[in-house]
Every structure is written in C-alpha cells, then in structure tokens.
C-alpha positions in Angstrom: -5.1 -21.6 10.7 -1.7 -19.8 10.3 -1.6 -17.0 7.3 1.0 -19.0 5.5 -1.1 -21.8 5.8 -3.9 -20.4 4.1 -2.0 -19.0 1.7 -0.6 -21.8 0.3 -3.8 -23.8 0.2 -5.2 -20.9 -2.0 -1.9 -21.5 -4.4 -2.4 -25.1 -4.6 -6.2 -24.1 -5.7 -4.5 -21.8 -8.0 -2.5 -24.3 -10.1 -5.3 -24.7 -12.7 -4.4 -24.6 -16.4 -2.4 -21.7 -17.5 -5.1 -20.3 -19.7 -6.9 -19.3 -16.6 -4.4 -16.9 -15.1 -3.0 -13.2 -16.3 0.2 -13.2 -17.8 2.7 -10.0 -17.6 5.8 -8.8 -19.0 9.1 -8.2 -18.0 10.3 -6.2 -20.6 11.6 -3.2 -19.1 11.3 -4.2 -15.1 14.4 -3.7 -12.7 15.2 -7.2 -11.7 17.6 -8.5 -9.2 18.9 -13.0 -10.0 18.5 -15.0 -12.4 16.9 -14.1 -15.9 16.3 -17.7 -16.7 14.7 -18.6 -13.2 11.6 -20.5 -13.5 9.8 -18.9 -11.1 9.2 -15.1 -10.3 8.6 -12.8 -7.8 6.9 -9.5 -8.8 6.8 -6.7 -6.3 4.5 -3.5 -6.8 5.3 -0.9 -4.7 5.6 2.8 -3.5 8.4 4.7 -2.8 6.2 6.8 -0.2 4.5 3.8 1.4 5.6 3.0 5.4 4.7 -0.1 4.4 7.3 -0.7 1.3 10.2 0.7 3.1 9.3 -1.7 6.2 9.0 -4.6 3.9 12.5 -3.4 1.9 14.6 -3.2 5.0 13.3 -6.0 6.9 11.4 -9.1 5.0 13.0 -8.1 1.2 16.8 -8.3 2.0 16.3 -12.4 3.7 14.0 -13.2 0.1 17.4 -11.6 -1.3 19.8 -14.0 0.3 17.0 -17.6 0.3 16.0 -17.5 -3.0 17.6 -14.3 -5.1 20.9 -14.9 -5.2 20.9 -18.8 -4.7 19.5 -18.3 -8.4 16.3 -19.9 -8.0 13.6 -16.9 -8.0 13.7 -13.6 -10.5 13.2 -10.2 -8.6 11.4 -7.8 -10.6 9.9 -4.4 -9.5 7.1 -2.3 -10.8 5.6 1.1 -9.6 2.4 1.5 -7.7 2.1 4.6 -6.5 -1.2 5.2 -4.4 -3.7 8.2 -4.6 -3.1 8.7 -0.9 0.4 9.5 -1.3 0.4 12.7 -3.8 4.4 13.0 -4.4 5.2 9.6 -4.4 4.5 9.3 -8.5 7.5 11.6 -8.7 9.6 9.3 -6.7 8.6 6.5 -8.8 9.7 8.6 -12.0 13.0 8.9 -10.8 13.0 5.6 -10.4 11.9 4.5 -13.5 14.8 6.8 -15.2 17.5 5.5 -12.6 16.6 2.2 -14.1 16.6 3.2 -17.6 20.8 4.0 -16.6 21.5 0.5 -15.0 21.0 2.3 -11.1 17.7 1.6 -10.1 18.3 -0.5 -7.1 20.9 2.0 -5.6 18.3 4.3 -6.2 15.5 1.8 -4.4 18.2 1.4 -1.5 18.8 4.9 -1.3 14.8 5.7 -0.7 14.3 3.3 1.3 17.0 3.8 3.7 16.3 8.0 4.3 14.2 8.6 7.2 11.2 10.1 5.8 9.7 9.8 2.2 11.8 12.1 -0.2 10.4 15.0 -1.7 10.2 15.9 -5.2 12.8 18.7 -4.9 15.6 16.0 -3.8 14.9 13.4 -6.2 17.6 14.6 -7.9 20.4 14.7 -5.0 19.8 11.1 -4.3 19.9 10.4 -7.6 23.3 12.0 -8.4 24.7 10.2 -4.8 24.1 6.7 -6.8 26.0 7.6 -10.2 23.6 8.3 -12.4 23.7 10.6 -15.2 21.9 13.9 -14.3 21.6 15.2 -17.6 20.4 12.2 -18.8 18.0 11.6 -15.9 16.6 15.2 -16.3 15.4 14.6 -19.6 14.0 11.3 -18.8 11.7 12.4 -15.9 10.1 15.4 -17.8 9.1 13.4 -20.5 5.4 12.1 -20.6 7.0 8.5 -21.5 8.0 8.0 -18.2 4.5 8.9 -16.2 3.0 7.3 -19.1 5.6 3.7 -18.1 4.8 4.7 -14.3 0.5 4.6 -15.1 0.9 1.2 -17.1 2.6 -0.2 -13.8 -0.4 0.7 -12.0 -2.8 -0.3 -14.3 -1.2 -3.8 -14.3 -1.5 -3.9 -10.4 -4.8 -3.7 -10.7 -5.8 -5.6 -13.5 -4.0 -8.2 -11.1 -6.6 -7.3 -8.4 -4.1 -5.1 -5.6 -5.0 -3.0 -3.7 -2.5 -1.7 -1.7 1.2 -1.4 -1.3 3.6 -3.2 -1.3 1.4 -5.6 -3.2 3.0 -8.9 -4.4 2.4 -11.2 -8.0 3.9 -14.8 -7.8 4.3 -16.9 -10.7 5.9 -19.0 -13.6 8.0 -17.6 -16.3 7.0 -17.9 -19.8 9.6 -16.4 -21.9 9.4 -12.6 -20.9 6.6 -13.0 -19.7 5.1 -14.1 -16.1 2.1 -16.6 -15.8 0.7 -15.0 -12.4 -0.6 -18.0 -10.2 -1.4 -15.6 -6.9 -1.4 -12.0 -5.9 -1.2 -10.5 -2.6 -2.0 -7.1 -1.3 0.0 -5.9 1.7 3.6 -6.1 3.7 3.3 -10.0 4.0 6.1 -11.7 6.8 9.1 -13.6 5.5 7.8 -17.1 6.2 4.3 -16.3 3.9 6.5 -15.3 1.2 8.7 -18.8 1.9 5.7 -20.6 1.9 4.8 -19.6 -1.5 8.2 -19.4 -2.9 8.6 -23.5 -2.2 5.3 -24.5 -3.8 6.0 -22.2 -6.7 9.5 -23.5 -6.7 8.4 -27.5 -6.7 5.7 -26.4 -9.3 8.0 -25.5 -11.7 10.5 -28.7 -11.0 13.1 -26.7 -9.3 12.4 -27.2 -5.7 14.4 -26.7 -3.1 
C-alpha cells in the first residue's frame, strides 16, 4: 500500500474525540498564511539537518503555494535541534531572535539556501544580510531566555513522540492553540503531506 495511503488511514483512525490528543501553542511561533485557518501545519526542524534543508527547498515551497498562501493551512515552525548535530542549537538561536524582529523566515531562507550548515561564527553575517537588528539580535542570543525558548521546542517534539528531523504535527486550531491529530517523523514527499492536508482540511469543513 502507498505511504500516503497508509498515512491517511492512520488520520482517519486518529479523528477520535479531542480529549484524546495533545494540544500546543502558537504563541510565539514564526508562521507563514492565515492566522484564522482552521487547520495547521507544524514543522520541527533543524537548521543543520540535510534532511530540513532538502525538505525546505524542494517539498516546503509547493505546501507554500497549495495550501499557504490559498489561505487554507497556518505554517508555523518550531526548533528541534538534534544531539547529533552539536552547532545546530546555535543556529536555531539565531533564529528564534531573527523571529523575535519580524525576519525569521529570511533568516530560514537564508540557511537553508547556503551550501553547507552555517557555523556559529557566521550566524551573525547572515543575519545582518536579512535586516535585522544586530544590536538587538546580540543581546537576544546571549540570553538564557532564548536556549531556554529553543529546549521547550524540543521538549514539545517529543512530548509529541518525534524522533527526528524535520518532524511534522498536523492538526486543528483551537484558539492559539493546536489540537494535534497526527505526527510524523522524517522528510515526508509532497503528495503524503497533500494527502493529509485534504482530510484535515474536509475535517475541519474547509475542504478543498
């Protein structure tokens, strides 16, 4: 049976009463559409991960144009940096302060799009190439409030059961919060991440 196949026969075993699943917020989260979508796409990911910056320049911009900007899906983005990738925590730092100025998806672009994984020491290059405040970003990453921000991220991937990056939470919003129906761990191909976008869409009486 095709992946997408199985996939979406665990979702439609996953549309149980809400009290069942885990619900998470979006307070704070870097989000690309429309705030008042009913359904959302979470991703968790790492700036270091070959697997992310596959995902971000080949499956994430098509998601973009489908669902993102035809208003139908929220885009948010948390921080999962792994163990295996020791740097990458700073990367996701910077990006938590490029957010905190209104530039973290320039910043996300900009990572993504370098040829290798960027070290610690040019973090602050890229980040001055997409506008943001140095001064203000400075201060932000030495502060324990942002690793402290970066550690709840991962703690929330995997109270949501990922394992690996870039790891995926679909669901329905509640307020500012999500009500997670599935979670998926690893790159997943455009037509998986269709497949679940649909049902979630026609679950919350906005399908396509």
């Amino acid at each position: 049976m095709p992946l997408a196949s199985v996939v979406i026969l665990l979702l439609e075993a996953a549309l149980l009463p809400a009290a069942q699943f885990q619900t998470v917020p979006l307070v704070d989260a870097p989000t690309l559409g429309n705030r008042n979508a009913a359904v959302v796409m979470i991703e968790y990911g790492d700036f270091h991960c070959p697997f992310c910056r596959q995902y971000a320049r080949e499956t994430l911009p098509e998601v973009r144009k489908q669902y993102v900007e035809s208003g139908n899906v929220l885009y948010a983005f948390r921080h999962f940096p792994l163990q295996i990738h020791p740097r990458a925590p700073d990367a996701a730092v910077a990006g938590l302060c490029a957010a905190r100025q209104g530039r973290f998806w320039e910043l996300h672009d900009r990572f993504f799009r370098a040829p290798r994984a960027v070290a610690p020491e040019d973090l602050e290059g890229h980040a001055r190439a997409v506008g943001v405040d140095l001064q203000k970003f400075r201060t932000c990453t030495r502060a324990g409030v942002a690793r402290d921000d970066v550690r709840q991220d991962v703690e929330e991937a995997r109270r949501l059961g990922l394992r690996g990056t870039p790891g995926f939470a679909f669901g329905l919003r509640d307020g500012e919060r999500v009500r997670v129906l599935l979670s998926l761990s690893g790159a997943q191909p455009y037509a998986t991440i269709a497949a679940i976008l649909d049902k979630l869409l026609a679950a919350g009486g906005t399908g396509r």
